[in-house]
C-alpha positions as CSV (number, residue, x, y, z in Angstrom):
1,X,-4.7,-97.5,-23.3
2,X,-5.7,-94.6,-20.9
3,X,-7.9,-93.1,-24.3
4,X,-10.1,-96.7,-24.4
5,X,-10.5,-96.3,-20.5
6,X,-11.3,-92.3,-20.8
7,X,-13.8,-93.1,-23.5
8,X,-15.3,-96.0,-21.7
9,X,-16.1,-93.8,-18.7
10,X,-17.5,-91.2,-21.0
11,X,-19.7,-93.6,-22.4
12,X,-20.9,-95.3,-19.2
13,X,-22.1,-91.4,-18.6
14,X,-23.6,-90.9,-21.9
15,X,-25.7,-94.3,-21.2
16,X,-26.0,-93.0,-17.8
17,X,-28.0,-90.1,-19.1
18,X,-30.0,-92.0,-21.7
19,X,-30.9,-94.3,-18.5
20,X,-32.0,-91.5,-17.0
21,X,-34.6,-90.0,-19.8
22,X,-35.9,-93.7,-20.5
23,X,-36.1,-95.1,-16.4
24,X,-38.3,-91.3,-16.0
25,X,-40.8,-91.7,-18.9
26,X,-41.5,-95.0,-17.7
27,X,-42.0,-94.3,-14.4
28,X,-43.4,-91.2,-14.7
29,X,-45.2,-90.8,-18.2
30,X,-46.6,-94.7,-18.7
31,X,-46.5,-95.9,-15.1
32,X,-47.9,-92.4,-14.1
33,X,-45.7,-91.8,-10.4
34,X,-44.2,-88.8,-9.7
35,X,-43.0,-86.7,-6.4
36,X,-39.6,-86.4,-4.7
37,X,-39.6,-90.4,-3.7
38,X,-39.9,-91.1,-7.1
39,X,-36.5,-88.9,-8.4
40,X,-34.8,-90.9,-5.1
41,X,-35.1,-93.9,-6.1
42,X,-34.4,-93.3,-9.8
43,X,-31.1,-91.6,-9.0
44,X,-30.4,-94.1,-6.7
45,X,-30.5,-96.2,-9.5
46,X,-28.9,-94.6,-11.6
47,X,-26.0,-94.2,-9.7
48,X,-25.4,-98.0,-8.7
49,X,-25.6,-98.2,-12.7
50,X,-22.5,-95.5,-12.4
51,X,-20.6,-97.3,-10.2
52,X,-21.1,-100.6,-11.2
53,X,-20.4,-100.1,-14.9
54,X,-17.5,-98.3,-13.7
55,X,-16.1,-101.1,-11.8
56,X,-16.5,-103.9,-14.4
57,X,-15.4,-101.5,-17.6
58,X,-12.1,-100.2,-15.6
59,X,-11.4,-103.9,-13.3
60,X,-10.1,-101.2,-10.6
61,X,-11.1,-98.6,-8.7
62,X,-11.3,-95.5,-10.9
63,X,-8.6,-92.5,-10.6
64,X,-9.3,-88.9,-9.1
65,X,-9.4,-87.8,-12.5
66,X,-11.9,-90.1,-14.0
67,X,-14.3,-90.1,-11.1
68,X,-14.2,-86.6,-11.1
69,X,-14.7,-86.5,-15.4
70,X,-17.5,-89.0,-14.9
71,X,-18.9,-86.6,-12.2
72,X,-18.8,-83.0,-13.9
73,X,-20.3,-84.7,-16.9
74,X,-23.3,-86.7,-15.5
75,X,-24.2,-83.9,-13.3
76,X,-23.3,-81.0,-15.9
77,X,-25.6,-82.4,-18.2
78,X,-28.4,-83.0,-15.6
79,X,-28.0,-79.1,-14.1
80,X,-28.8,-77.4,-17.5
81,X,-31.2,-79.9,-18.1
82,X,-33.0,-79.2,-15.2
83,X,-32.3,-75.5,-15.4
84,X,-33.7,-75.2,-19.3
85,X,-36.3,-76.9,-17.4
86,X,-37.2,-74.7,-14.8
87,X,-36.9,-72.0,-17.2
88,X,-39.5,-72.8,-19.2
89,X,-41.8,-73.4,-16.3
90,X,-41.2,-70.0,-14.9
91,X,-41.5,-68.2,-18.3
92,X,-45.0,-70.2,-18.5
93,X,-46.3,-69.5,-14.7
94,X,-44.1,-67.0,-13.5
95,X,-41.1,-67.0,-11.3
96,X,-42.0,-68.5,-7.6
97,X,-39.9,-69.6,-4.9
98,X,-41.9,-72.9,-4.2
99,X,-41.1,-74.2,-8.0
100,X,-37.6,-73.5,-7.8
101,X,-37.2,-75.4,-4.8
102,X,-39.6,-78.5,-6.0
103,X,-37.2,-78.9,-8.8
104,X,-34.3,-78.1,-6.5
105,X,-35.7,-81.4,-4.4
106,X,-36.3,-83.3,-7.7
107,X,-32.6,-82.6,-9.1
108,X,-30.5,-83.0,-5.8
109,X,-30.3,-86.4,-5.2
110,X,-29.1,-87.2,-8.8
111,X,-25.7,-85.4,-8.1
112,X,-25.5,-86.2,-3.9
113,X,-25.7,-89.9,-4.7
114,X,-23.6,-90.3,-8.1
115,X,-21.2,-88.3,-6.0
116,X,-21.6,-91.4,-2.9
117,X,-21.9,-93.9,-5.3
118,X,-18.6,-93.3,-6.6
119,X,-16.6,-93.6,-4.0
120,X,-13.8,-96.0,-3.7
121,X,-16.2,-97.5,-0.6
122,X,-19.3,-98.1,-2.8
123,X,-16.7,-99.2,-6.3
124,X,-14.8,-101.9,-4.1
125,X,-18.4,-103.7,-4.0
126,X,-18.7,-104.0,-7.6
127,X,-15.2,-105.4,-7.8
128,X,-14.6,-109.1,-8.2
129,X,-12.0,-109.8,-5.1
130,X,-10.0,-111.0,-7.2
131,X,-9.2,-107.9,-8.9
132,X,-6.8,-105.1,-7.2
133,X,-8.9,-102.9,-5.1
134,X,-6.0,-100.3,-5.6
135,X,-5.2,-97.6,-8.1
């Protein structure tokens, strides 16, 4: 039973990240924003998605181990995605200081608030109160 509930909470991440290449070429690409606010409210997003998916796939409030699995693989994924990023940039224009810490501002929130948004505060809203808020 703990393999179904591992594998759930991989796949809310995996869709996690799908969300997040789909929710940025719309917004992005066909809607045509962009800056800093932008990347805020999309990992804002984003995360609630985390949490609440979390919530309603595990009917609890997830373990140390799993938030913490969830976590190192959402943001994992996101940090060598945004660093194959800003390697190709600075092999195209040249290593600057300013770029790096654009994408730095761009990349940020998505780990500071999957990391908030999984917290036992923020999961207990998901949860029907009904179910045990405990572990």
């Amino acid at each position: 039973m703990e393999d179904l509930k591992r594998s759930r909470v991989t796949i809310i991440v995996v869709s996690a990240i799908a969300l997040f290449f789909l929710i940025n070429f719309f917004t992005r690409y066909l809607l045509g924003f962009s800056g800093v606010v932008v990347s805020l409210i999309i990992a804002a997003v984003i995360a609630a998605y985390i949490s609440w998916s979390v919530a309603r796939a595990l009917g609890r409030l997830p373990t140390n181990d799993e938030r913490s699995r969830a976590l190192w693989f959402y943001i994992g994924f996101l940090g060598a995605l945004f660093l194959a990023w800003g390697l190709y940039v600075s092999i195209l224009t040249g290593f600057d200081g300013a770029a790096i810490a654009i994408l730095l501002l761009h990349f940020l929130p998505y780990p500071a608030l999957a990391q908030l948004f999984l917290t036992d505060r923020f999961v207990r809203k998901f949860l029907n109160s009904k179910e045990t808020p405990g572990r």
